[in-house]
C-alpha positions in Angstrom: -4.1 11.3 17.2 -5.0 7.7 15.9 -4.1 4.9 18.2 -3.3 1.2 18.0 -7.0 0.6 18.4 -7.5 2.2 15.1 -4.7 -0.1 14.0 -6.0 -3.5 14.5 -9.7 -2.0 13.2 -8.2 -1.8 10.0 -6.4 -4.7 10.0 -9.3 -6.9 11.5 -11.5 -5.6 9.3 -9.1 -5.7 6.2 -10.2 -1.9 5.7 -9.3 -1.0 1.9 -9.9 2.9 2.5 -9.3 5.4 5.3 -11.1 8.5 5.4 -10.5 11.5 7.5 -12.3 14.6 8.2 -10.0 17.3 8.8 -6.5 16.7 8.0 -5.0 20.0 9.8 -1.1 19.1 9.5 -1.7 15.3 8.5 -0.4 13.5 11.4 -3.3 10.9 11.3 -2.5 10.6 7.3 0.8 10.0 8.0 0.8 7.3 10.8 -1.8 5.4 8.6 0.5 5.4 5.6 3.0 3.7 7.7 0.6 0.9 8.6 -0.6 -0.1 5.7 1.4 1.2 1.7 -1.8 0.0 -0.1 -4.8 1.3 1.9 -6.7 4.4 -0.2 -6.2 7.5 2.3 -8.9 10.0 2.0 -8.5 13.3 3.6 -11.4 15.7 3.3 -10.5 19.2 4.8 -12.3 22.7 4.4 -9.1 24.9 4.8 -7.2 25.5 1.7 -4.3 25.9 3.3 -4.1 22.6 5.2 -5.2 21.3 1.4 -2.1 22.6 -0.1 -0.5 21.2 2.3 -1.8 17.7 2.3 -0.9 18.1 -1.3 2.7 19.1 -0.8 3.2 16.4 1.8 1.5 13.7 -0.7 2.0 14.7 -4.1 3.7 11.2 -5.0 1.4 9.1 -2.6 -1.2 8.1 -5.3 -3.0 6.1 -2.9 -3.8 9.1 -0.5 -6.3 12.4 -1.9 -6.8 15.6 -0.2 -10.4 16.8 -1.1 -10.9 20.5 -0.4 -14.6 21.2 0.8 -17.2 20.2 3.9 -16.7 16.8 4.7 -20.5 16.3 5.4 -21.9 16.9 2.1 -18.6 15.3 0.6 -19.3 12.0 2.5 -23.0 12.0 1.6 -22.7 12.9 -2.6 -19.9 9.9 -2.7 -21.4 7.2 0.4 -20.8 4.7 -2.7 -17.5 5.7 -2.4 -17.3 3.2 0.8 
């Protein structure tokens, strides 16, 4: 679970996207939200089923996307991304 640490990280560093890999029941995705409306959440999560849900849980967030596939190879075709 993300802690305050995290917190002031992104504030500090006035952090315009979050990513995550592994969103499992979207805990972390959810306490981020509540820091920060604006911030672009991305969630990058092998399991389809914890996509779906991401999805479910999201689907009128348009500041947060759930990316179904291997976060290693994701992060490295889009490091302009960040």
């Amino acid at each position: 679970m993300i802690n305050d640490a995290s917190k002031q990280v992104i504030k500090n560093f006035k952090a315009d996207v979050f990513v995550e890999t592994g969103f499992f029941r979207g805990q972390t995705a959810v306490v981020v939200r509540s820091w920060d409306k604006d911030i672009n959440i991305v969630e990058v999560e092998i399991n389809p089923e914890y996509c779906q849900y991401g999805e479910s849980i999201f689907k009128n967030d348009k500041n947060t996307n759930i990316i179904q596939g291997d976060s290693g190879v994701f992060l490295l075709n889009n490091i302009e991304m960040f």
